[in-house]
TIRO-2110 file (N, C-alpha, C; in Angstrom, 1 decimal):
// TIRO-2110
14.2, 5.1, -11.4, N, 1, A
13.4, 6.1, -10.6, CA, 1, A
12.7, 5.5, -9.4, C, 1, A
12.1, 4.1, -9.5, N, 2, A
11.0, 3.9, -8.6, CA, 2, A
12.5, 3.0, -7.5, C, 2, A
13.1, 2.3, -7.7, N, 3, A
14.0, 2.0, -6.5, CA, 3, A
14.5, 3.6, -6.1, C, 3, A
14.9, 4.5, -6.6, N, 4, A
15.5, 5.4, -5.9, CA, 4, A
14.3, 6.4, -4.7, C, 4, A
13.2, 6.1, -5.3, N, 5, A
12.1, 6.9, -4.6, CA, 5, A
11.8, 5.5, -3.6, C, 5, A
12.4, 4.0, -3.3, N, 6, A
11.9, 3.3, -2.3, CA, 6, A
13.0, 4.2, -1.7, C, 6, A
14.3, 3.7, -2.3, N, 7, A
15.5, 3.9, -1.6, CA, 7, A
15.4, 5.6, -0.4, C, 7, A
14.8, 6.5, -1.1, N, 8, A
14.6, 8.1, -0.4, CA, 8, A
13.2, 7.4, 1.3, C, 8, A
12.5, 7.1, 0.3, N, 9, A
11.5, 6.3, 1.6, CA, 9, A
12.3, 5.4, 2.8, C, 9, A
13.1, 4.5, 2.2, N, 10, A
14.1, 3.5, 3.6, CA, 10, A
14.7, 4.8, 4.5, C, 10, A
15.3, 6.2, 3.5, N, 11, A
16.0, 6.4, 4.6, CA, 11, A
14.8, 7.7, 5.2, C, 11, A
13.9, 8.1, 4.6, N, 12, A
13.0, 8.5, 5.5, CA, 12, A
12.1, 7.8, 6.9, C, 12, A
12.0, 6.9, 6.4, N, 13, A
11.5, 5.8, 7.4, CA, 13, A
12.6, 5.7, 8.9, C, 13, A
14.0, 5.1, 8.5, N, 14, A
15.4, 5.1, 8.8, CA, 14, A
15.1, 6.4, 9.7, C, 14, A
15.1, 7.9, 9.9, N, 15, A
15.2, 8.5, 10.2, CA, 15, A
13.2, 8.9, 10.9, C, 15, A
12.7, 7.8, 11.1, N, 16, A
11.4, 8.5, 11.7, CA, 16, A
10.9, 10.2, 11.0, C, 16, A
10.9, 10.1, 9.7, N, 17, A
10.6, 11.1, 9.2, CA, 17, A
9.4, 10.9, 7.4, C, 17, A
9.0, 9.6, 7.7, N, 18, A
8.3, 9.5, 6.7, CA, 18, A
6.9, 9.7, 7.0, C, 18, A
6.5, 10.0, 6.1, N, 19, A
4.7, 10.5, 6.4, CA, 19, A
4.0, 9.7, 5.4, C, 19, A
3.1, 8.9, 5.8, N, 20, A
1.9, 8.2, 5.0, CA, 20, A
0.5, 8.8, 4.9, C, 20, A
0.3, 9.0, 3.6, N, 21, A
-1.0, 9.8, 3.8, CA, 21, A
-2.0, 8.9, 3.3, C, 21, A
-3.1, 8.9, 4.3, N, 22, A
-4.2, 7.6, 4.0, CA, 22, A
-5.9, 8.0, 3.3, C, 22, A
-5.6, 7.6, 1.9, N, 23, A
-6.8, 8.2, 1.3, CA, 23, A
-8.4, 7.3, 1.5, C, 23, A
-8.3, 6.2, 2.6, N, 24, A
-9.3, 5.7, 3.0, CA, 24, A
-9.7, 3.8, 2.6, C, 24, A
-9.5, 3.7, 3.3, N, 25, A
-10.0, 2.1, 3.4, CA, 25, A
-10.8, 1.9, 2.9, C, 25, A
-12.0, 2.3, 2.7, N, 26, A
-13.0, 1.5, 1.7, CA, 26, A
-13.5, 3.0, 0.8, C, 26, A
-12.6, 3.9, 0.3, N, 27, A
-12.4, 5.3, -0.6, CA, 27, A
-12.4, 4.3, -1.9, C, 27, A
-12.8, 4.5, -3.0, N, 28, A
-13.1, 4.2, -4.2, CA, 28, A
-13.4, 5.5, -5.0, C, 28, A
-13.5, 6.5, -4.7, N, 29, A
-13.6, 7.6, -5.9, CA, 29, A
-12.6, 7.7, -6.2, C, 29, A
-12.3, 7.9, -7.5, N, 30, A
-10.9, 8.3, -8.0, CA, 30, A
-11.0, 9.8, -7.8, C, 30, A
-11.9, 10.8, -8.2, N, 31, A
-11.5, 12.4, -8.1, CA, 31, A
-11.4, 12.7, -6.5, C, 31, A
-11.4, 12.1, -5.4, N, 32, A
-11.1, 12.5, -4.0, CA, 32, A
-9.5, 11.8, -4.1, C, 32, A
-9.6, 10.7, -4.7, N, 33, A
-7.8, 10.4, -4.5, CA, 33, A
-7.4, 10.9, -5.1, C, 33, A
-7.8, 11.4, -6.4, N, 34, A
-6.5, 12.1, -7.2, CA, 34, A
-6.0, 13.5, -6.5, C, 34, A
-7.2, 13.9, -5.9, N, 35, A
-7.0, 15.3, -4.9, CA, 35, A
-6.2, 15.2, -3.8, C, 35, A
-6.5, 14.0, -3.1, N, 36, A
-5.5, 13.6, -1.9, CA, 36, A
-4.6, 13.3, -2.3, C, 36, A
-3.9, 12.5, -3.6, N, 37, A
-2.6, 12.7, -3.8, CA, 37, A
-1.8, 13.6, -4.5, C, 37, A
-2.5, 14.6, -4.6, N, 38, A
-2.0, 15.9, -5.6, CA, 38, A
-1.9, 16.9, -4.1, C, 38, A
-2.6, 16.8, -3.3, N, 39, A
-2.6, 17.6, -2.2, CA, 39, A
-1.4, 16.7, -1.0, C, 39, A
-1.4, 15.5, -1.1, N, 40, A
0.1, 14.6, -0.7, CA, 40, A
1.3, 15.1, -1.4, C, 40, A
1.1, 15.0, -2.6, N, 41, A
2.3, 15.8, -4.0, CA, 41, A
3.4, 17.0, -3.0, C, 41, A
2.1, 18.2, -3.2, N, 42, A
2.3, 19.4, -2.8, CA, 42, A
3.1, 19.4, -1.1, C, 42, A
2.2, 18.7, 0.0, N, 43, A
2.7, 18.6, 1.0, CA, 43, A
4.0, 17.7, 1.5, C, 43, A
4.6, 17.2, 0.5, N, 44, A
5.7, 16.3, 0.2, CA, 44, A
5.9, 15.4, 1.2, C, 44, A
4.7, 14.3, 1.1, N, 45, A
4.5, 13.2, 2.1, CA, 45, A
5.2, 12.2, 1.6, C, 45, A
5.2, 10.9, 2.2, N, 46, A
6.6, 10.0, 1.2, CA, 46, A
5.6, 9.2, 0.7, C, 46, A
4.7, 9.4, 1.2, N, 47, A
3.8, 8.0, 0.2, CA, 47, A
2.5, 8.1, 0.4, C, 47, A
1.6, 7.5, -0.3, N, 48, A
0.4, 7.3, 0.1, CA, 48, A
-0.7, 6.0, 0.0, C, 48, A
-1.0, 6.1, 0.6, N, 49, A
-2.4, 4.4, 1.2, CA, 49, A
-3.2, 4.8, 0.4, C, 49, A
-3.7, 3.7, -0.6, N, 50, A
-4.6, 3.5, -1.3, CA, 50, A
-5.2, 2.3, -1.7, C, 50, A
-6.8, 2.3, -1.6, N, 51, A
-7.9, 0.9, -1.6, CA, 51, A
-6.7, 0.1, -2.8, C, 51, A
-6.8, -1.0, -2.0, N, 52, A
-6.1, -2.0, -2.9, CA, 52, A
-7.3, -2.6, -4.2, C, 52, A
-7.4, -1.8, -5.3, N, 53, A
-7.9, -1.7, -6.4, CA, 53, A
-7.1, -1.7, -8.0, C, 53, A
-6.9, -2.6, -8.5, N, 54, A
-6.1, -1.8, -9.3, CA, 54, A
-6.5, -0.9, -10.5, C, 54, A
-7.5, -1.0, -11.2, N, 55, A
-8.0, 0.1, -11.6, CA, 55, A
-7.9, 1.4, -11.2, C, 55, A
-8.0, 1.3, -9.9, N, 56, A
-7.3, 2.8, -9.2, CA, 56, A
-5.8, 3.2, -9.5, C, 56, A
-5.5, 2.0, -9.1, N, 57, A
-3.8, 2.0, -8.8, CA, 57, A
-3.2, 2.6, -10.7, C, 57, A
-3.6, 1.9, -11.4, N, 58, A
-3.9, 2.2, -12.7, CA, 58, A
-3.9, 3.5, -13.2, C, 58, A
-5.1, 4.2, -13.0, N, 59, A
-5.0, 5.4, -13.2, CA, 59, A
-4.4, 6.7, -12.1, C, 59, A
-4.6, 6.1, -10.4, N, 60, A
-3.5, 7.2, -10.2, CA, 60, A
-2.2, 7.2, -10.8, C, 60, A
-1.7, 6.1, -11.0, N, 61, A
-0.1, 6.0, -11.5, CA, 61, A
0.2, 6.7, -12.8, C, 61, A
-1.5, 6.6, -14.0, N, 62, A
-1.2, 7.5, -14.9, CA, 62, A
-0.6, 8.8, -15.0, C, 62, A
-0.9, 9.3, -13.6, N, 63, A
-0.9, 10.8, -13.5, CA, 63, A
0.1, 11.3, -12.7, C, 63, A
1.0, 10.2, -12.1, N, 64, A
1.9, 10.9, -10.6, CA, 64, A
2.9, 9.5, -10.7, C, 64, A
4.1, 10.1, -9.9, N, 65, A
4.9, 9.1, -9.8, CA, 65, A
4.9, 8.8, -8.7, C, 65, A
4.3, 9.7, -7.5, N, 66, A
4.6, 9.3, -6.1, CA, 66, A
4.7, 7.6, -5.8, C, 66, A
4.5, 7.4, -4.7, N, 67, A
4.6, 6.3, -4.3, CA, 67, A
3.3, 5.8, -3.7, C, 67, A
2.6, 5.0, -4.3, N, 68, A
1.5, 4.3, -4.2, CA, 68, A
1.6, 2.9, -3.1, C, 68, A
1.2, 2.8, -1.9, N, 69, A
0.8, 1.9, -1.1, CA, 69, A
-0.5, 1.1, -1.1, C, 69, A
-0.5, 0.2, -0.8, N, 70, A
-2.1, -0.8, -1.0, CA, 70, A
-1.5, -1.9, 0.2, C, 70, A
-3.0, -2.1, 0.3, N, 71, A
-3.1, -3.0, 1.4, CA, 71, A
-4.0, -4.0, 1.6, C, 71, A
-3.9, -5.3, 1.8, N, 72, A
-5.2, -6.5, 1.5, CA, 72, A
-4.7, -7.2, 2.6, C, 72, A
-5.6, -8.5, 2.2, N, 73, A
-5.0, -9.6, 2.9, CA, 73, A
-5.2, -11.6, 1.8, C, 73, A
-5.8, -10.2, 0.5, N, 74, A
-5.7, -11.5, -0.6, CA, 74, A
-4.9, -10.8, -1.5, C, 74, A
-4.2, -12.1, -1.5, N, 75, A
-2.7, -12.3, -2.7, CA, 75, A
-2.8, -11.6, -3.6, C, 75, A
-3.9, -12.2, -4.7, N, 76, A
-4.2, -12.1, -5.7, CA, 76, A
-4.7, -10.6, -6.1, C, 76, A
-5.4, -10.2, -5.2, N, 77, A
-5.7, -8.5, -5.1, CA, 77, A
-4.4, -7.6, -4.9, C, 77, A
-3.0, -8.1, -3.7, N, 78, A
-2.3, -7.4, -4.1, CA, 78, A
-1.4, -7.4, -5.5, C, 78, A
-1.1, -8.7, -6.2, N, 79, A
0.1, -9.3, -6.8, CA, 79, A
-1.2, -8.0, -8.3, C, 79, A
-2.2, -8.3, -8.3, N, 80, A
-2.9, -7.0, -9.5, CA, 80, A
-2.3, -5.7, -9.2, C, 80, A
-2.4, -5.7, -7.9, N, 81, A
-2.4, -4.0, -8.0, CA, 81, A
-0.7, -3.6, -8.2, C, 81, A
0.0, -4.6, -7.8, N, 82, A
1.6, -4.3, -8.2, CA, 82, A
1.3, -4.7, -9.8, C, 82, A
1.1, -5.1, -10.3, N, 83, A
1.1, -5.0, -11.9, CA, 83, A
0.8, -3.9, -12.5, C, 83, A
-0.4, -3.1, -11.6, N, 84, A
-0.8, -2.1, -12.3, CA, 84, A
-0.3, -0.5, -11.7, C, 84, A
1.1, -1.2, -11.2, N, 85, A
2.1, -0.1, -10.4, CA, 85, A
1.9, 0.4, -9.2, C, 85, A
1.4, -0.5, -8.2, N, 86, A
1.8, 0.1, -6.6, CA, 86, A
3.1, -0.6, -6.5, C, 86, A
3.6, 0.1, -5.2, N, 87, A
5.0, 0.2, -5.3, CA, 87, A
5.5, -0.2, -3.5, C, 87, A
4.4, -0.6, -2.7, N, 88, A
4.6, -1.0, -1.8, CA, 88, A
2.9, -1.6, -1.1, C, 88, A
3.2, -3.0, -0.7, N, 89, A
2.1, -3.8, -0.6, CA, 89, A
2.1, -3.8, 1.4, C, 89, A
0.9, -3.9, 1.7, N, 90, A
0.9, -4.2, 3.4, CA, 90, A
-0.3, -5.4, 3.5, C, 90, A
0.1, -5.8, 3.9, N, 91, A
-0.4, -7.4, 5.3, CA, 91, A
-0.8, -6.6, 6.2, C, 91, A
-2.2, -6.3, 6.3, N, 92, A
-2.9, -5.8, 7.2, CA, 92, A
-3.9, -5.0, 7.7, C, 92, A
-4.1, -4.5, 8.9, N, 93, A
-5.9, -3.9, 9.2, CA, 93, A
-6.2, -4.8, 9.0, C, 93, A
-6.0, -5.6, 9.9, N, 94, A
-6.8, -6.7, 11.0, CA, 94, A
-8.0, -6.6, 11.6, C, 94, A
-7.7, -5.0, 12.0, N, 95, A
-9.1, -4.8, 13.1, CA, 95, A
-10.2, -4.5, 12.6, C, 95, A
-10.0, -4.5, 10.7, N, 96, A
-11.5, -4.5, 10.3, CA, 96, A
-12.3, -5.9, 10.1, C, 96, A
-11.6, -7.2, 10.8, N, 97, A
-12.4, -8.2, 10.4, CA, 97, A
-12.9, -8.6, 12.1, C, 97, A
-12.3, -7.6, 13.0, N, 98, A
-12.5, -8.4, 14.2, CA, 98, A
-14.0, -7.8, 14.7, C, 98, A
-14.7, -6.9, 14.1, N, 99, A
-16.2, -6.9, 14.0, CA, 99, A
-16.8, -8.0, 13.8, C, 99, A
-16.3, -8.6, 12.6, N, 100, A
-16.7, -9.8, 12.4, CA, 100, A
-16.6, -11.2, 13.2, C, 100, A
-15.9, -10.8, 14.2, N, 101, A
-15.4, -11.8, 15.0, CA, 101, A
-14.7, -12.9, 14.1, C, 101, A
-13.7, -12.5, 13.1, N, 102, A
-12.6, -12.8, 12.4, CA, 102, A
-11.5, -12.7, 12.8, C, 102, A
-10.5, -13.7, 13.2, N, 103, A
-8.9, -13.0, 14.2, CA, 103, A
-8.1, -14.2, 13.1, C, 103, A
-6.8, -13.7, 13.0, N, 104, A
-6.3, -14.5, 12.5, CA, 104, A
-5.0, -14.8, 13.6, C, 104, A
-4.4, -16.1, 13.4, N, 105, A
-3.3, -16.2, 14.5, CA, 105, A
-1.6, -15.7, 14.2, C, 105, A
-1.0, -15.8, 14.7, N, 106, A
0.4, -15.1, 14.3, CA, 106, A
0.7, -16.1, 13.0, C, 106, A
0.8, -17.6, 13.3, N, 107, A
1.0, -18.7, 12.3, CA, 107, A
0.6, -17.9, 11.1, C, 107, A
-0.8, -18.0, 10.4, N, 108, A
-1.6, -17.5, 10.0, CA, 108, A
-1.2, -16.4, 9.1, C, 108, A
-1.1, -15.8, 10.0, N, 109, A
0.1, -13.8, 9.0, CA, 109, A
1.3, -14.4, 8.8, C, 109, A
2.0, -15.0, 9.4, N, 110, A
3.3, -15.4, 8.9, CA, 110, A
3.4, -16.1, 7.4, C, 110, A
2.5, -16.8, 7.3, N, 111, A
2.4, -17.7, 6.2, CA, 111, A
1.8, -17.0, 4.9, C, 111, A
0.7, -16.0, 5.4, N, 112, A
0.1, -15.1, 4.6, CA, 112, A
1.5, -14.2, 4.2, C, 112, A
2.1, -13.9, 4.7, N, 113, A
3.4, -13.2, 4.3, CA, 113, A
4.7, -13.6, 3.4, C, 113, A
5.1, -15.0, 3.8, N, 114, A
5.6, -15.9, 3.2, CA, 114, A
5.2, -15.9, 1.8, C, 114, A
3.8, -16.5, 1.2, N, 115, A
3.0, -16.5, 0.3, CA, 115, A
3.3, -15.3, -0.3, C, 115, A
3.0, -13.9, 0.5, N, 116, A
3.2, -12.7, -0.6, CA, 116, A
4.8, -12.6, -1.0, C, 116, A
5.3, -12.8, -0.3, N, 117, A
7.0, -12.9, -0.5, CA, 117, A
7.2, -13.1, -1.5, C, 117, A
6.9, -14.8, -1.8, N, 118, A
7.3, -16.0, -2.9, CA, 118, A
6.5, -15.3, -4.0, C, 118, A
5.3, -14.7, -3.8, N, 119, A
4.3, -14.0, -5.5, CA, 119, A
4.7, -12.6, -5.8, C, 119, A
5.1, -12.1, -5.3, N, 120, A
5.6, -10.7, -5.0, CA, 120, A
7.0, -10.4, -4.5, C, 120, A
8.3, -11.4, -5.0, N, 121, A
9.4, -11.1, -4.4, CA, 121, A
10.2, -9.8, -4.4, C, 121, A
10.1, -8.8, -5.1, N, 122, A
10.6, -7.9, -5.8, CA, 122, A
10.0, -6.2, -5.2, C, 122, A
8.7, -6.5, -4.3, N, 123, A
8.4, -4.9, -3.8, CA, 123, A
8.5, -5.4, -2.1, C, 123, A
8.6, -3.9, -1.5, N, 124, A
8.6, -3.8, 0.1, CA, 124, A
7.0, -4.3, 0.2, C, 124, A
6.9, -5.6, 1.3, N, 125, A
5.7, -5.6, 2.3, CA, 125, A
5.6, -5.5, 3.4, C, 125, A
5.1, -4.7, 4.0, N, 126, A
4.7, -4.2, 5.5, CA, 126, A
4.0, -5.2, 5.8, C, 126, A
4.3, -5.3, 6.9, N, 127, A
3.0, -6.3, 8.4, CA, 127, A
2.2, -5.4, 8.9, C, 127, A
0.9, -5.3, 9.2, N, 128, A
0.7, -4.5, 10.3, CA, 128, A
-0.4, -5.2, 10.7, C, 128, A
-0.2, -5.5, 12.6, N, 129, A
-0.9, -6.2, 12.9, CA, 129, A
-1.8, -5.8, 14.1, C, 129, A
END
């Protein structure tokens, strides 16, 4: 089931027809996600962005099969949340550390990605830089 729902995503993507619905970057309520992704469900978006938590990831997956996205930039926070069933990991939102005057270099993401490859060989990861 969950390769055939990446597999429906590649060719949605493939075709500039996929929709990401983003239930918020630093969002931690579960009853606004479970609404955003019941209201994503309904609207038949191909996937949805969610706080790389897995406790979250956990219990939305209890409830839906959709396809769960998360996004960090520590391993170890995403390599949990694929345990606890996200189904596609992202490298990135960069631009929330450049407040901090935090930049990372191309080197830097490449190897951060490498790393998630080699701990995570088996799900799609996005770059976004």
């Amino acid at each position: 089931m969950k390769n055939l729902l990446l597999f429906e995503l590649q060719q949605k993507i493939s075709k500039q027809k996929a929709v990401k619905i983003i239930t918020g970057l630093n969002n931690f309520s579960i009853d606004f996600i479970l609404k955003i992704v019941k209201g994503a469900e309904i609207g038949q978006a191909s996937y949805v962005d969610i706080a790389a938590n897995p406790k979250i990831i956990f219990i939305v997956k209890s409830v839906t099969s959709f396809l769960l996205y998360v996004f960090s930039i520590e391993l170890l926070e995403l390599l949990n949340c694929v345990m606890k069933g996200a189904d596609i990991v992202e490298i990135g939102n960069f631009n929330v550390f450049y407040n901090r005057k935090i930049f990372f270099s191309s080197e830097e993401i490449l190897n951060l990605t490498k790393e998630t490859r080699e701990l995570i060989p088996n799900i799609p990861i996005f770059v976004t830089i």
